[in-house]
Structures are given as structure tokens and as C-alpha cells.
N, C-alpha and C positions, 0 to 999 in steps of 0.2 A: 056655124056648126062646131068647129074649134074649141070655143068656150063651153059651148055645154057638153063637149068631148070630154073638157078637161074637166069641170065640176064632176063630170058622172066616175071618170077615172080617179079622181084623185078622193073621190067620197068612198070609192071599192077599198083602194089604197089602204085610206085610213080605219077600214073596218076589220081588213086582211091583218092589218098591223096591228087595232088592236087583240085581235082572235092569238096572233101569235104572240103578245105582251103575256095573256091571260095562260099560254101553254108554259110560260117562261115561271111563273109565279103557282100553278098547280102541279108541277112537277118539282119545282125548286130547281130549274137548271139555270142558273145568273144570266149565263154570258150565251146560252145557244139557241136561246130563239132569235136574237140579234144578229148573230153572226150567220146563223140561215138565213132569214131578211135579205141581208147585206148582200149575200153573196149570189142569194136566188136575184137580186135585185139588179147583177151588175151582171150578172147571165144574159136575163131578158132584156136588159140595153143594149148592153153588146148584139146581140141577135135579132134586137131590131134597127140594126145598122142598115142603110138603102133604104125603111120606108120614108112614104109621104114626110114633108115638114109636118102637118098639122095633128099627124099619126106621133110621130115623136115627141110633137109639141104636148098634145094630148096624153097620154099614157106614159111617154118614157118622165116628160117635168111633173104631169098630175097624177097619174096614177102610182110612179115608181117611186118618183118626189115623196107623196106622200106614203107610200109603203115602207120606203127605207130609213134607216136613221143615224145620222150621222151623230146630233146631241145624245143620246144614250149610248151609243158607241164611247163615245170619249168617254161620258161621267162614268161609263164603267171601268174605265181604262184607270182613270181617276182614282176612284172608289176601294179596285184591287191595288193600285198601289199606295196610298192611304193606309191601308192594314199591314202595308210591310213586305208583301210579293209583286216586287217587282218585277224579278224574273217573269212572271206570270201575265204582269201589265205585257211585256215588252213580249213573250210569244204571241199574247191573245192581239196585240197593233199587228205585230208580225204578219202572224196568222190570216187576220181578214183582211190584211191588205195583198199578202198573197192571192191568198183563195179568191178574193175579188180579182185580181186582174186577170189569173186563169181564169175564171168562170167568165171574164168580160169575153176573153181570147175565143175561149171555146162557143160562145156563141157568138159571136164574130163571124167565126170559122163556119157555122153553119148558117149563118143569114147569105 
């Protein structure tokens, strides 16, 4: 049951992720469907801290796995500083690695 836990999660994942790639590029916002991703990503880990292994296994490595993304995080990180704002690199690393670990906290805190 596990496995095809995981297949069915991590195929939502990648569909969620690309719906949110698609909002990133019809509005022209670079870095903020990413950085929503990331951070709704590391919420619902954190808050499903105590379930089952196979609940975790499932959904937090295949479904979350696949919804979240570390490689496009970087290459954007990358990319804005390439053009010269680095300042900008270095709030936007800042940034979601902040927001990520509150949002890990705070759903933490209510699992």
C-alpha cells in the first residue's frame, strides 16, 4: 500500500507543481510560485510530524518530494545573481530558508 501511496502522491505532487510553475510564467512572477511551493511544502511536513511511517513515507518523500523544488530554487538564486543583484540572490536564499523553517515550526506546533 506504501508504494502505490507514494506513486499516487508524488504524481498529485507533480501536477500541483506543475499548475504552480504555469501561475509563475502567466503572471510573470520569477521567484513566487517557488518560494510558495517551498514554503507551503515545509508547513505541511512539519505538521505532519507523529504520522504513520508509510503516511510520511508517502506523501511527505512522494507527494511533498515531488511538489517542492529545491533545483529551481537554486538556479534562480543562480540566475538573479548572474544579472548582477545579488543583494537580491541573497534576500530571496534568505528569505525561503527563513519562511521555510517558520512555516516548518508553525506546523510543527499544530500537528
Amino acid at each position: 500500500m506504501t508504494a502505490l501511496g507514494f506513486v499516487a502522491a508524488a504524481f498529485a505532487g507533480t501536477l500541483l507543481r506543475a499548475a504552480a510553475a504555469g501561475f509563475d510564467t502567466a503572471f510573470n512572477r520569477r521567484m513566487f510560485a517557488t518560494l510558495l511551493v517551498n514554503v507551503t511544502g515545509a508547513f505541511l511536513l512539519g505538521w505532519m510530524q507523529g504520522a504513520e511511517m508509510s503516511t510520511l513515507t508517502a506523501i511527505g518523500v512522494g507527494g511533498l518530494g515531488a511538489f517542492t523544488t529545491f533545483s529551481t530554487f537554486i538556479a534562480q538564486i543562480e540566475c538573479i545573481a548572474r544579472e548582477g543583484r545579488r543583494r537580491d540572490a541573497v534576500a530571496y536564499l534568505t528569505g525561503t530558508l527563513v519562511f521555510g523553517l517558520l512555516a516548518a515550526a508553525v506546523g510543527y506546533s499544530l500537528s
